[in-house]
C-alpha positions in Angstrom: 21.7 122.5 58.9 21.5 120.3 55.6 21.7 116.6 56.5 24.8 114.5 54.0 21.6 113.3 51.8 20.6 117.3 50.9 24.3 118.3 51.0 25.0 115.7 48.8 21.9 117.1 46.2 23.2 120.4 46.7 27.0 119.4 45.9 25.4 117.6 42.4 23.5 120.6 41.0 26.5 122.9 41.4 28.6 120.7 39.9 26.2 119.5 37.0 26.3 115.9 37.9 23.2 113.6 38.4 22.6 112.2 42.0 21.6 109.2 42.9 20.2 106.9 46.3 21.6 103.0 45.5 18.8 102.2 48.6 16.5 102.7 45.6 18.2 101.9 42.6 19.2 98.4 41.4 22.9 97.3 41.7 24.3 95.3 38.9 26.8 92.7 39.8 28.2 92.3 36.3 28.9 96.6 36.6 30.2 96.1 40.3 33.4 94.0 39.5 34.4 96.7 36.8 36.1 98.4 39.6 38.1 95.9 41.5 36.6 95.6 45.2 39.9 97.1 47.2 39.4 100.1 45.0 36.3 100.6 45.6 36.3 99.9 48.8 39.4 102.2 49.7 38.0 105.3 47.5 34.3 104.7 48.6 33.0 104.5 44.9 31.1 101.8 43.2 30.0 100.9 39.5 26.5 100.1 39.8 25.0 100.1 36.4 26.5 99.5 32.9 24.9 100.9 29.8 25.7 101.7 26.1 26.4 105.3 27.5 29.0 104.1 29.5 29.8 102.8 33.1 27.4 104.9 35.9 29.7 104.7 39.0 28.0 105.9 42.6 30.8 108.5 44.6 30.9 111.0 48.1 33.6 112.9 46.3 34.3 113.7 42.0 37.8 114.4 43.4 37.6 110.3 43.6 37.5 109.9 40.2 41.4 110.2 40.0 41.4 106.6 41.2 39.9 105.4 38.0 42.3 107.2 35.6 43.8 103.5 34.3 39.5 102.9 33.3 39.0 105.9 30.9 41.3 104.5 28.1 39.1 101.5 28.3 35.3 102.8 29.4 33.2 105.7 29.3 33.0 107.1 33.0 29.7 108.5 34.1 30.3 110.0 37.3 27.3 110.1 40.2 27.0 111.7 43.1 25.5 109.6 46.0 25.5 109.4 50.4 27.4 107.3 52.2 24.5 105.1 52.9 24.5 104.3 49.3 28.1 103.1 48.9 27.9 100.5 51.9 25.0 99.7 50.4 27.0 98.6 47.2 30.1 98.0 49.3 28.1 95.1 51.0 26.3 93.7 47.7 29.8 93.5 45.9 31.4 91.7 49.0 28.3 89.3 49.6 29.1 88.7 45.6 32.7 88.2 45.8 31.6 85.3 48.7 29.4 83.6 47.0 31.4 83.2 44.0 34.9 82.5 45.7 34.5 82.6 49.8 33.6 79.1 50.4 36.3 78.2 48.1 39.2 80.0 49.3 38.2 78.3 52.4 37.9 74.8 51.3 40.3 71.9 52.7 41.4 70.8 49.3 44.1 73.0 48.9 44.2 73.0 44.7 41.0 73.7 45.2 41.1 76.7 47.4 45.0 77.9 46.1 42.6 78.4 42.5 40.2 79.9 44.0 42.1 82.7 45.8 44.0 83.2 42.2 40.4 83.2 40.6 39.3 85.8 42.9 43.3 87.8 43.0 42.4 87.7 38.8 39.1 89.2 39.0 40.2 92.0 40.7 42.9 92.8 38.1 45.8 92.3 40.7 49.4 92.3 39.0 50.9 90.9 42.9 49.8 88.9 45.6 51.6 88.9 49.2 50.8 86.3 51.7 51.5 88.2 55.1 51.9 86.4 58.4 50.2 88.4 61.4 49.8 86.6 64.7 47.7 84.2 64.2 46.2 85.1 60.8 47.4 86.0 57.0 46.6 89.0 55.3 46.4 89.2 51.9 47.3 92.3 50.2 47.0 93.0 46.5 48.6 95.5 43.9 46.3 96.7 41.7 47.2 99.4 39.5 50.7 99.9 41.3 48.7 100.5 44.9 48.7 97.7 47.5 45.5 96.8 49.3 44.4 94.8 52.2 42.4 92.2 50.2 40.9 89.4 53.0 42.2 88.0 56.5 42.4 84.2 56.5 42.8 82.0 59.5 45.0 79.4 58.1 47.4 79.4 55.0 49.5 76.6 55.6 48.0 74.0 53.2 47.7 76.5 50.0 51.2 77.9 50.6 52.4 73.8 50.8 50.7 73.5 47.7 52.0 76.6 45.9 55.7 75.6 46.8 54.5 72.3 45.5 53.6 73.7 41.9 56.4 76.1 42.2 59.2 73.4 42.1 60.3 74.8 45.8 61.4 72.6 48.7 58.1 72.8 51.4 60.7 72.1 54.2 63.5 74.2 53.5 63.3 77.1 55.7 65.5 79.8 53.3 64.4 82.5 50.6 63.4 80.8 47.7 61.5 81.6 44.3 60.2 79.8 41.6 57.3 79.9 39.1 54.4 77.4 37.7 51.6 78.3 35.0 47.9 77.8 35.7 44.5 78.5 33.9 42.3 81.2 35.6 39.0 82.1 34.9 39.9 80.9 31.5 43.2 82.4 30.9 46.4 81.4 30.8 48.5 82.9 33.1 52.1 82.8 34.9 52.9 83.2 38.3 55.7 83.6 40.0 56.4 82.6 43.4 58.7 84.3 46.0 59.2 83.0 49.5 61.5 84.7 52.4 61.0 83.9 56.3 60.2 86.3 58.9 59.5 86.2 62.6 55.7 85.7 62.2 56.1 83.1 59.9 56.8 82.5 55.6 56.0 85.8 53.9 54.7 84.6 50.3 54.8 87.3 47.2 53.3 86.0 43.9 53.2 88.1 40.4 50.9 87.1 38.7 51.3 87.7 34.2 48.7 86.9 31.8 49.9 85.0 28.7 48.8 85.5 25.3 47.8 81.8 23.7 50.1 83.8 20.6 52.6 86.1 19.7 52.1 89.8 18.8 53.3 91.4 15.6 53.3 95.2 15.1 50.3 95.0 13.2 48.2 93.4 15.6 49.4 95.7 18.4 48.1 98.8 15.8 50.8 100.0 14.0 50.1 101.1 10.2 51.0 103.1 7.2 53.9 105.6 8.2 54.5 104.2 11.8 54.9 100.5 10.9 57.4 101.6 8.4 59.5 103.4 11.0 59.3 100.7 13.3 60.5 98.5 10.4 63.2 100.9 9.6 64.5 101.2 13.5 64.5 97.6 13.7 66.7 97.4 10.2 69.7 99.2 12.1 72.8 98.2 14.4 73.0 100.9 16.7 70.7 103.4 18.3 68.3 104.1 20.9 64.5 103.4 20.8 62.2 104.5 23.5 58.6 103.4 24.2 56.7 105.6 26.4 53.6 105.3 27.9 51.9 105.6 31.7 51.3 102.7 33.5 49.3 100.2 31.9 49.8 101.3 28.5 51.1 98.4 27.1 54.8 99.0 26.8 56.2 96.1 28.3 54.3 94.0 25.6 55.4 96.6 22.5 59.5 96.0 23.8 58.8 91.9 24.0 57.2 92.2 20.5 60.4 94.4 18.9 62.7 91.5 21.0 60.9 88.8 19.2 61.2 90.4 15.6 65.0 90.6 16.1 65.7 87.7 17.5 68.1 85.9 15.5 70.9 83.1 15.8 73.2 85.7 14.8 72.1 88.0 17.3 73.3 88.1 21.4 70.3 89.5 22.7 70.1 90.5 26.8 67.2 92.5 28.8 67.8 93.9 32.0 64.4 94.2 34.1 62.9 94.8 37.3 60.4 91.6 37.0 60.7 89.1 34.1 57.6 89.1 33.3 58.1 86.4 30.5 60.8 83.7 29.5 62.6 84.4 26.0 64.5 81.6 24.9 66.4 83.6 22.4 67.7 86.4 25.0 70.0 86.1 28.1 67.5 87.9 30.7 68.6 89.8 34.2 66.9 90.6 37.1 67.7 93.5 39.2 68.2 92.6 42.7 69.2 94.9 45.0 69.6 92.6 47.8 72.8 91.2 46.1 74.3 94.1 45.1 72.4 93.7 41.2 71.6 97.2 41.6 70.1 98.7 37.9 73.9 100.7 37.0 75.6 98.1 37.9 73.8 95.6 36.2 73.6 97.4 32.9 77.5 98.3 33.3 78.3 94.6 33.8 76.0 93.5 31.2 77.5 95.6 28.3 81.1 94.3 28.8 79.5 91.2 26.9 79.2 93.4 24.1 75.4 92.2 23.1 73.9 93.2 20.2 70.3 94.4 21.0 69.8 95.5 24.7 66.1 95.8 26.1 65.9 98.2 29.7 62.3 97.5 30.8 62.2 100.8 32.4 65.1 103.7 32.8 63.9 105.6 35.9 67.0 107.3 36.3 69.2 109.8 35.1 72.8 106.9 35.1 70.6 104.4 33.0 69.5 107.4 30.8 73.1 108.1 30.1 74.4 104.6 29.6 72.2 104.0 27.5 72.5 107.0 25.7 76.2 106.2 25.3 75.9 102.2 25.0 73.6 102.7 21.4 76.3 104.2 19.9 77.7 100.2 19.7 74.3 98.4 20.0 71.1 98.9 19.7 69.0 99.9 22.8 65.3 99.3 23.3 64.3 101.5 26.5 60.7 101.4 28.1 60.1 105.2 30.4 57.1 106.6 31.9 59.0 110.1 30.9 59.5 110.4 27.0 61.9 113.2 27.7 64.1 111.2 30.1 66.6 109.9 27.4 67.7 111.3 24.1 66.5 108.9 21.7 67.0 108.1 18.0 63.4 106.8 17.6 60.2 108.1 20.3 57.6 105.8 20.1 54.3 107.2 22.4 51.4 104.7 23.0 48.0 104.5 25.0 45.5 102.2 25.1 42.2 102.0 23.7 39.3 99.9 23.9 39.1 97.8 21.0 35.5 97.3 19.3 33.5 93.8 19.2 33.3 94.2 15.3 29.6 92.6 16.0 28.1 94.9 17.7 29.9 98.1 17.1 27.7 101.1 15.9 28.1 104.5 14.2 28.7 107.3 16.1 28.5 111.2 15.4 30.8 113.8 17.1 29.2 116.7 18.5 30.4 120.1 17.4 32.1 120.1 21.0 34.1 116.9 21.1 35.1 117.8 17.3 36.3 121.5 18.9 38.1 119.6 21.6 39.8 117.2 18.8 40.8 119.9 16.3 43.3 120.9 19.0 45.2 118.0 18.5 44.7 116.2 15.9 45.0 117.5 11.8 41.7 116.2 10.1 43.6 116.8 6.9 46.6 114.4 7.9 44.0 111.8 9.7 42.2 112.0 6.0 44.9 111.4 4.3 46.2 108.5 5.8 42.8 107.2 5.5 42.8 107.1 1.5 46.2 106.4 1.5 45.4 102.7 3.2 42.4 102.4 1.5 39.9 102.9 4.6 38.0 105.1 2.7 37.4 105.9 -1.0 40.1 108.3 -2.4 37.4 111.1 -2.9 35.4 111.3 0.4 35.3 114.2 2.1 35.9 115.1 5.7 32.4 115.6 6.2 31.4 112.2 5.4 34.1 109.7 7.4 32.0 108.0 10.2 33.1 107.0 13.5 31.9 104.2 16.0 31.5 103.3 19.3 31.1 100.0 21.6 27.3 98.9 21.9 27.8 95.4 23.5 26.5 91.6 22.9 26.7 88.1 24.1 30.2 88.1 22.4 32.1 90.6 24.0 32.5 92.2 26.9 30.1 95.9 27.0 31.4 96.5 23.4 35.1 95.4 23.7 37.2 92.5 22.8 40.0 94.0 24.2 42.7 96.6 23.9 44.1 98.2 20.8 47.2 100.2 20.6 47.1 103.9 19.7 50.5 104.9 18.9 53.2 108.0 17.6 56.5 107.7 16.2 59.2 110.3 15.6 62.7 109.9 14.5 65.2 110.8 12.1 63.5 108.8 9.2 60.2 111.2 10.2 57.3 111.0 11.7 53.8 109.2 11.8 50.3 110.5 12.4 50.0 111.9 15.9 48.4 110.2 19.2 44.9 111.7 18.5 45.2 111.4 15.0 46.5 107.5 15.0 43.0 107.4 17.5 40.7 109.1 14.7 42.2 106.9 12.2 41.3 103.8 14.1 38.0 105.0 14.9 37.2 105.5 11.2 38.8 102.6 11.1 36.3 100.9 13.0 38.6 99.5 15.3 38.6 102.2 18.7 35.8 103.7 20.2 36.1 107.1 19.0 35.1 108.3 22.8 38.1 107.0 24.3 40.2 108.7 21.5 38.3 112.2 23.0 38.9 111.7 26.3 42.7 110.7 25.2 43.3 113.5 23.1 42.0 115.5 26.0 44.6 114.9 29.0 47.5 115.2 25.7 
């Protein structure tokens, strides 16, 4: 009978992967936080080594890789195939890591010291929530990353840093009652806002914090990647009184940011602007902003109901995940103009579609050239017309009116001291359609930027390949 370490080979060669023994290999800490700890942990897969290939992440199973569908828009995945000895192996480097450079911390009696630390180390593993859970005798902490909640630590005492967050929340540290309230802090560097939300239970104060990164400045459409054909049919949407426009996108593909950015460009003293969301994920001073709450009978239909009896002018939904909301707002742009965020482009009948993903976007210092291989150019032709991508490239002046097909060149992230593995962060890859017509596709915006110099033309062929 094959022991795990021989099934394990076995299971590689069929499948055409590499396999790999982490008791022998060298684990890189830098690679290790790529993949926030809880998900690792919880789908026993690690990111070990990081290389201008891509990120080489250690796994028992290639179903796993599901898990790390929200990476691929940002990161090459090179999947290995390993033994469970390997992974607690790496499970117990990336913990020890995680201790040394917040455990003490969380731990220490200064409680702005340690209430920083725990939002330091909720940060670095790309949590949108926190929640503070009392459980006889000791907190958990869970976090949401990605839309899944995980058990994060078990601390002994929370008193002091929940004190401490009421404190910088502007809530009453004696009042024993549901209460919210929100503060701003710098973590690791960033600006970010969190909001607090406190309810008593049995066990004790049950604490939930969101936590928002800020932008130290505001988007415009150009910075978020529209051009050519699309920005003019964003600017054309924008120009009218009625109507419906719908951003879709999966999670995490940036369309809370795209429907802030449209809000910003038409606010306007002679505008009543409202937005009816599930979190308010920032303060607009120019818009009257709701919060569904359930609790008090704010349900979603009932909110949007009430809230267009004040006849507004512009209406933002952050997200219509049902059929009623679809068909108010279907009927309500008829008399204002709707801006809808949905997961499902074909939920609402909309005057303008606007699709969009994410890609990384290239450290313009160390970016390099990079040629397609007959395959990945086989597996882009399916969606994407080279003529039109062409096209738009001499028509913006990217490339010289008479260059060829043959001859546009494409890069790819390399990485520096400036960036982070190639990337300075995350560009925009969009599609519009409406009545006005219709910009260069997904894959095509992708090839566009690529030649552009702006996306790492592998992300735009691993997009174009789950379109």
């Amino acid at each position: 009978m094959l022991g795990e370490g021989e099934a394990q080979r076995a299971a590689a060669y069929a499948q055409g992967a590499r396999f790999v023994l982490l008791t022998k290999e060298d684990i890189d800490p830098h690679a290790l936080v790529l993949i926030p700890e809880v998900l690792s942990r919880r789908n026993q897969l690690v990111a070990y080594r990081q290389s201008e290939q891509g990120v080489e992440v250690a796994l028992l199973d290639m179903k796993d890789l599901d898990a790390l569908e929200h990476m691929r828009e940002q990161v090459r995945i090179l999947p290995r195939l390993t033994d469970r000895a390997s992974i607690t192996r790496a499970l117990i480097a990336y913990q020890k890591h995680l201790k040394e450079s917040f455990g003490d911390k969380i731990k220490d009696a200064n409680a702005a010291r340690a209430l920083s630390a725990l939002l330091g180390h909720a940060c670095s593993q790309d949590a949108s929530d926190m929640h503070l859970e009392p459980k006889l005798g000791e907190w958990l902490v869970r976090y949401r990353v990605h839309g899944s909640l995980y058990d994060a630590m078990k601390l002994s005492s929370m008193r002091s840093i929940i004190s401490e967050l009421k404190s910088r929340a502007g809530l009453s540290t004696t009042l024993n009652a549901a209460q919210e309230g929100r503060f701003s802090a710098q973590v690791n560097g960033r600006d970010i806002s969190v909001r607090v939300s406190t309810v008593p239970t049995a066990a004790g104060e049950r604490v939930s914090l969101r936590l928002v990164r800020e932008s130290s400045q505001g988007f415009t459409l150009q910075s978020l990647g529209f051009h050519g054909a699309a920005l003019d049919l964003m600017h054309h949407a924008l120009h009218k009184k009625t109507g419906l426009v719908v951003v879709s996108g999966p999670r995490e593909s940036g369309k809370t940011t795209l429907l802030y950015t449209l809000l910003d460009l038409l606010a306007s003293p002679a505008r009543a602007i409202a937005t009816l969301e599930e979190y308010i994920e920032y303060r607009l001073p120019f818009a009257s902003q709701t919060q569904i709450q359930n609790e008090i009978g704010l349900a979603p239909a009932a909110a949007l109901r009430a809230l267009l009896r004040q006849d507004p002018d512009v209406v933002m939904l952050g997200n219509v995940d049902s059929h009623e909301i679809a068909r108010l707002a279907e009927s309500a742009s008829r008399r204002a103009l709707m801006l809808a965020g949905s997961e499902d482009e074909s939920a609402l009948k909309s005057d303008v579609l606007v699709r969009q993903r994410l890609a990384g976007k290239l450290c313009p210092n160390c970016k390099k050239e990079y040629e397609l291989s007959r395959y990945e150019l086989d597996a882009l032709e399916e969606q994407a017309n080279f003529g039109k991508v062409l096209a738009a490239l001499r028509e913006e002046d990217i490339v010289e009116k008479q260059t060829p097909w043959k001859e546009i060149v494409f890069y790819t992230a390399s990485g520096c001291e400036e960036c982070d593995g190639g990337y300075v962060g995350p560009i925009g890859v969009q599609e519009v359609q409406g009545s006005a017509g219709e910009s260069l596709n997904l894959a095509e915006d992708g090839l566009f930027k690529a030649a552009q110099g702006v996306a790492d033309v592998r992300d735009i062929v691993e997009l174009a390949s789950r379109l």
